[in-house]
N, CA, C and O atoms as CSV, one atom per row, in Angstrom:
chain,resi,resn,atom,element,x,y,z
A,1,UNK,N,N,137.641,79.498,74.054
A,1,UNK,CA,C,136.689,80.586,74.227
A,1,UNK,C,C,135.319,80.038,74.615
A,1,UNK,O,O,134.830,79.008,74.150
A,2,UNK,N,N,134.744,80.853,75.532
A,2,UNK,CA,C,133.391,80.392,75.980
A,2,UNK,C,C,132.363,80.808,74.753
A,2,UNK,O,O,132.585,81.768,74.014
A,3,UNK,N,N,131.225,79.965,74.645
A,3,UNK,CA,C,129.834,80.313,73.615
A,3,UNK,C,C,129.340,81.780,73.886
A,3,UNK,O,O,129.104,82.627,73.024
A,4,UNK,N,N,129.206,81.945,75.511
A,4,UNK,CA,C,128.856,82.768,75.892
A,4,UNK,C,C,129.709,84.466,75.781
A,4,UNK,O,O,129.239,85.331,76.520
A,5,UNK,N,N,130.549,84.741,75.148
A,5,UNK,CA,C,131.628,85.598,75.301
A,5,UNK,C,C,131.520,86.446,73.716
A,5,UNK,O,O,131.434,85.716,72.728
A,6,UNK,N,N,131.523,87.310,73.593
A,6,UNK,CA,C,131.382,88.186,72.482
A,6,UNK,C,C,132.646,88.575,71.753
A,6,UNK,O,O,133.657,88.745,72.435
A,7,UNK,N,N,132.681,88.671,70.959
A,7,UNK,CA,C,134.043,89.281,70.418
A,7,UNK,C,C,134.302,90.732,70.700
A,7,UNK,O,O,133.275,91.389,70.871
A,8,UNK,N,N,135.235,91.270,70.771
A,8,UNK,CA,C,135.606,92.436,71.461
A,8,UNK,C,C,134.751,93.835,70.238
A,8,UNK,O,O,134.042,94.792,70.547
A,9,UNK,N,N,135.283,93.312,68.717
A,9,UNK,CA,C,134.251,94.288,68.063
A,9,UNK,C,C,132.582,94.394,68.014
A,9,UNK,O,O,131.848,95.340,67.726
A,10,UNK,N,N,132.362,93.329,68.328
A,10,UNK,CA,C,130.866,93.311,68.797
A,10,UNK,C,C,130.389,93.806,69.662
A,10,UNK,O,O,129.260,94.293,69.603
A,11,UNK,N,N,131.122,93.814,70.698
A,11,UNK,CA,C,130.845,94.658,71.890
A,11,UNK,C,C,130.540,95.580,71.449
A,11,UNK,O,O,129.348,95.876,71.364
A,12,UNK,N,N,131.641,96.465,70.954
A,12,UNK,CA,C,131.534,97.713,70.088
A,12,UNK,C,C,130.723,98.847,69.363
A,12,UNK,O,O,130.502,100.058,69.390
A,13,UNK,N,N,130.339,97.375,68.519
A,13,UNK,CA,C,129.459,97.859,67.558
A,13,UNK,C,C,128.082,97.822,68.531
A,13,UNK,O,O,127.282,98.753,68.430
A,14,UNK,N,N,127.870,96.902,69.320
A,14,UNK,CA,C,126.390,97.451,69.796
A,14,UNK,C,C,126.715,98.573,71.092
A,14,UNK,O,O,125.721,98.902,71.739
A,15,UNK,N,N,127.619,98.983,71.372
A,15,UNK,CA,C,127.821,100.137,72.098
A,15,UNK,C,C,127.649,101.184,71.300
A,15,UNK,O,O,127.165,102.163,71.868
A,16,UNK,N,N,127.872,101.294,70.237
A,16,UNK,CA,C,127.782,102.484,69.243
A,16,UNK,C,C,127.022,102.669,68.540
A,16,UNK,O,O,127.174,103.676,67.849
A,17,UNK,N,N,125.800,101.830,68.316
A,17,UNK,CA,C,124.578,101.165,67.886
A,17,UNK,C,C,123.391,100.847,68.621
A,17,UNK,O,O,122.697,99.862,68.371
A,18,UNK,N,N,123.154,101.686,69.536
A,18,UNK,CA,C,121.949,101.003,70.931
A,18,UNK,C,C,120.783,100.815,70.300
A,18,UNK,O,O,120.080,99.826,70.508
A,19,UNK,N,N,120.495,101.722,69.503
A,19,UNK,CA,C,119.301,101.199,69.123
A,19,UNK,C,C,119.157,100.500,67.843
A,19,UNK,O,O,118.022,100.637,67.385
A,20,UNK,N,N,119.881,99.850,67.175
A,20,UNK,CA,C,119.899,98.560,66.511
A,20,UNK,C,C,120.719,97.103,67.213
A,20,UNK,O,O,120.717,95.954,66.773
A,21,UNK,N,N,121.343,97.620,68.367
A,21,UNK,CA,C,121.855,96.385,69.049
A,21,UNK,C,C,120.909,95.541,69.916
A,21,UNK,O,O,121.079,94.330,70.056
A,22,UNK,N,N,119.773,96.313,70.569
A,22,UNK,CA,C,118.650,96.561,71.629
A,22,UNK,C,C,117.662,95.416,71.323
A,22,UNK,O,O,117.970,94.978,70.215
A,23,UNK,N,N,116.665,94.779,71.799
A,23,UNK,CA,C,115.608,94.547,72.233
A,23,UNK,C,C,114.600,95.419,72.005
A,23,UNK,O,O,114.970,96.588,72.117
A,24,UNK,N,N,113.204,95.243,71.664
A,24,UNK,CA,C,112.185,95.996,71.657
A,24,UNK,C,C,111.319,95.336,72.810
A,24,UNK,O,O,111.344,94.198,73.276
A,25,UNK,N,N,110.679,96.251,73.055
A,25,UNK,CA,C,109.751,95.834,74.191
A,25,UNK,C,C,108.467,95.337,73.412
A,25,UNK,O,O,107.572,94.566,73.760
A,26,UNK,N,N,108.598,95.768,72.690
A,26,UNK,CA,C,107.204,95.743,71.861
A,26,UNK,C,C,107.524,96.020,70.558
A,26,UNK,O,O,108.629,96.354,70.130
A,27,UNK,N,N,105.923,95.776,69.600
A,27,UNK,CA,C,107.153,96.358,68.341
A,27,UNK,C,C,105.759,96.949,67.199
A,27,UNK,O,O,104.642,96.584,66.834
A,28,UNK,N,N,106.651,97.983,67.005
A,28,UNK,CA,C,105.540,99.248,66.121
A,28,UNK,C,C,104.919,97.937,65.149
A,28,UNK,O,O,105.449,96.848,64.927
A,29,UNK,N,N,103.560,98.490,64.653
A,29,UNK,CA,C,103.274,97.752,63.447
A,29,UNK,C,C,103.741,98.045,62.521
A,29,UNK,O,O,103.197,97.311,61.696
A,30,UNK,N,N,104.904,99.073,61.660
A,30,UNK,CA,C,105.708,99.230,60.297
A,30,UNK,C,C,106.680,98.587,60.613
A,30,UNK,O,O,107.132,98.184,59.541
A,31,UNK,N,N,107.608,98.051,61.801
A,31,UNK,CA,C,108.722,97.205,61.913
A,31,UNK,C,C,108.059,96.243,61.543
A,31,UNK,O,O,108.445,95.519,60.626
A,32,UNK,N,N,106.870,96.044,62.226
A,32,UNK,CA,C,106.158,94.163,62.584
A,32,UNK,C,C,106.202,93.759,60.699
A,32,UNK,O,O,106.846,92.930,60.057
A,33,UNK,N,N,105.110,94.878,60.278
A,33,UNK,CA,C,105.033,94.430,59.052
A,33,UNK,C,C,106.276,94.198,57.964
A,33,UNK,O,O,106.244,93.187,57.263
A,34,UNK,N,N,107.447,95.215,57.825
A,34,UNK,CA,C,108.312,94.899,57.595
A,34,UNK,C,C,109.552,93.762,57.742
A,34,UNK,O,O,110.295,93.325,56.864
A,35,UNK,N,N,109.497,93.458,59.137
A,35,UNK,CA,C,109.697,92.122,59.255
A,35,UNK,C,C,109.264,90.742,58.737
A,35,UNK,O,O,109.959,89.810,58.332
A,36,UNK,N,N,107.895,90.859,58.859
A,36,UNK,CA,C,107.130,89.914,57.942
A,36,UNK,C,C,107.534,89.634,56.403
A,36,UNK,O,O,107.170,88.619,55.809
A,37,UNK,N,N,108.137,90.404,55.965
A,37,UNK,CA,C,108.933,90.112,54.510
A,37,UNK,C,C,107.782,91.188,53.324
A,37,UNK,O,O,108.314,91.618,52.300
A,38,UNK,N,N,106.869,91.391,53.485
A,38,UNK,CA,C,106.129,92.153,53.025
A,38,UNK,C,C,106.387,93.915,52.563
A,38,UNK,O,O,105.553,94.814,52.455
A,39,UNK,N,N,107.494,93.930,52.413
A,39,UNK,CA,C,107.735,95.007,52.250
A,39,UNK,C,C,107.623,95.965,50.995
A,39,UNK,O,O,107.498,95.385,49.917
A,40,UNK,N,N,107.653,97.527,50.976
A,40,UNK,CA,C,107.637,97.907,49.879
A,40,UNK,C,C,108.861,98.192,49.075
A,40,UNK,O,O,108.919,98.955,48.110
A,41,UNK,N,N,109.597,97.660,49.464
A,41,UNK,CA,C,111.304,97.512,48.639
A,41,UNK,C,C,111.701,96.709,47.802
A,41,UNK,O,O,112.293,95.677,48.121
A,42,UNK,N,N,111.331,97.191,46.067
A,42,UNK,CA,C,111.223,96.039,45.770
A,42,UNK,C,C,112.462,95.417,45.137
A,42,UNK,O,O,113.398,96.209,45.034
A,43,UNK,N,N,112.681,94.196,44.695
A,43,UNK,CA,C,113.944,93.077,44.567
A,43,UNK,C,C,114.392,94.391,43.261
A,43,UNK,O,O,113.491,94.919,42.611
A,44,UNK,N,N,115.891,94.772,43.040
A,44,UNK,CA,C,116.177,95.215,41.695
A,44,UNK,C,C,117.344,94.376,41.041
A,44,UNK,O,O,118.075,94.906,40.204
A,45,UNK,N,N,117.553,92.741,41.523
A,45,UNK,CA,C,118.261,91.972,41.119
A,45,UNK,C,C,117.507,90.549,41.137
A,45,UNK,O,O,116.718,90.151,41.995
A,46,UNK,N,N,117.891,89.963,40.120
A,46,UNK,CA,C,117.374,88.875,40.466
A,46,UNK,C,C,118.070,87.515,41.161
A,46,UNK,O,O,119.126,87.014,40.773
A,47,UNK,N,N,117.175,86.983,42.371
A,47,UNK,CA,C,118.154,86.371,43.575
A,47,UNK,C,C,118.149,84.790,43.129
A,47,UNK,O,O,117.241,84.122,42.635
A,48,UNK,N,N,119.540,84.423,43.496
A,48,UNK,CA,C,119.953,82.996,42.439
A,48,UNK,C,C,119.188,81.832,43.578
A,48,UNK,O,O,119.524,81.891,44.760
A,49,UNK,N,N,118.437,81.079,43.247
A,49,UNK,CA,C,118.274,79.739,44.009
A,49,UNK,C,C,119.484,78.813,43.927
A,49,UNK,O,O,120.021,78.331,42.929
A,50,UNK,N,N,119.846,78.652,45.507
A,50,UNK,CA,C,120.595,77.603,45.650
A,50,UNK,C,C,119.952,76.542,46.182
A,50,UNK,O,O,119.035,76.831,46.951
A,51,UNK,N,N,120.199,75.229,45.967
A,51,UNK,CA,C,119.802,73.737,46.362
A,51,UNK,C,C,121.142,72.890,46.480
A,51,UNK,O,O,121.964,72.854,45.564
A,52,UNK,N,N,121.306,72.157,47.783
A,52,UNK,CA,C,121.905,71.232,47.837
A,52,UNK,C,C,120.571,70.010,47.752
A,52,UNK,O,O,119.475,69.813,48.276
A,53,UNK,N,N,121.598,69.297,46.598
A,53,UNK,CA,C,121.409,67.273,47.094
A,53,UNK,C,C,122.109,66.553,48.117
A,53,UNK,O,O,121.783,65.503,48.670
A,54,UNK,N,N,123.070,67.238,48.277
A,54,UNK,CA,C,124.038,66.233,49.218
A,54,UNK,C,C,124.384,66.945,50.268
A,54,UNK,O,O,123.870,68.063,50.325
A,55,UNK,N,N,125.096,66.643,51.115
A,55,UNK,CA,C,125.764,67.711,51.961
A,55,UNK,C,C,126.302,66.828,52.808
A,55,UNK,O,O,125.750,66.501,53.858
A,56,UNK,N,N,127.451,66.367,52.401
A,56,UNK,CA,C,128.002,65.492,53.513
A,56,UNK,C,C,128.232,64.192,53.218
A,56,UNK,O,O,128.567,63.303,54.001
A,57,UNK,N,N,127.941,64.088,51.479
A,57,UNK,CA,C,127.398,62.839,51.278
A,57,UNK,C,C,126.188,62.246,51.796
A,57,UNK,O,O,126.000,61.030,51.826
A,58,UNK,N,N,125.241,63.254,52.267
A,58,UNK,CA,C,124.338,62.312,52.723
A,58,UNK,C,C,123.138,63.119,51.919
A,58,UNK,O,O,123.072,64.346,51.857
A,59,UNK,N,N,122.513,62.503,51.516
A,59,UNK,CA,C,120.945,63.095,50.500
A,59,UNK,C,C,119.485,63.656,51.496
A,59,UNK,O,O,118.708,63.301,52.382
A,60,UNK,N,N,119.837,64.794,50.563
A,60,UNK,CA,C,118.679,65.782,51.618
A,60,UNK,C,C,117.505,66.347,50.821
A,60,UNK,O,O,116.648,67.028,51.383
C-alpha cells in the first residue's frame, strides 16, 4: 500500500463529515483559543502520567 492512499473508511468518514474533515481558511478566535488547550471544559477525571525510561532498551 502506498503512504499516500487512505483507507476506504476514511474516505468515508470525511465525506460524511465536511466540515470536520476540511481545512479552515482561517480560524475563528473561539476555535483558535480552544485549540490552544485553554479551555473552559474542565478535567472530571484525573489523567494518569505516563513516563518511559527505556524504550528499546535504550535510555531516554
Amino acid at each position: 500500500d502506498a503512504d499516500d492512499t487512505l483507507d476506504p473508511w476514511v474516505v468515508q468518514w470525511m465525506a460524511d463529515n465536511p466540515l470536520r474533515a476540511g481545512v479552515f481558511d482561517t480560524l475563528d478566535p473561539a476555535i483558535l483559543e480552544l485549540a490552544r488547550g485553554d479551555n473552559p471544559f474542565p478535567v472530571t477525571r484525573e489523567i494518569a502520567r505516563v513516563t518511559d525510561d527505556e524504550v528499546g532498551g535504550v535510555p531516554v
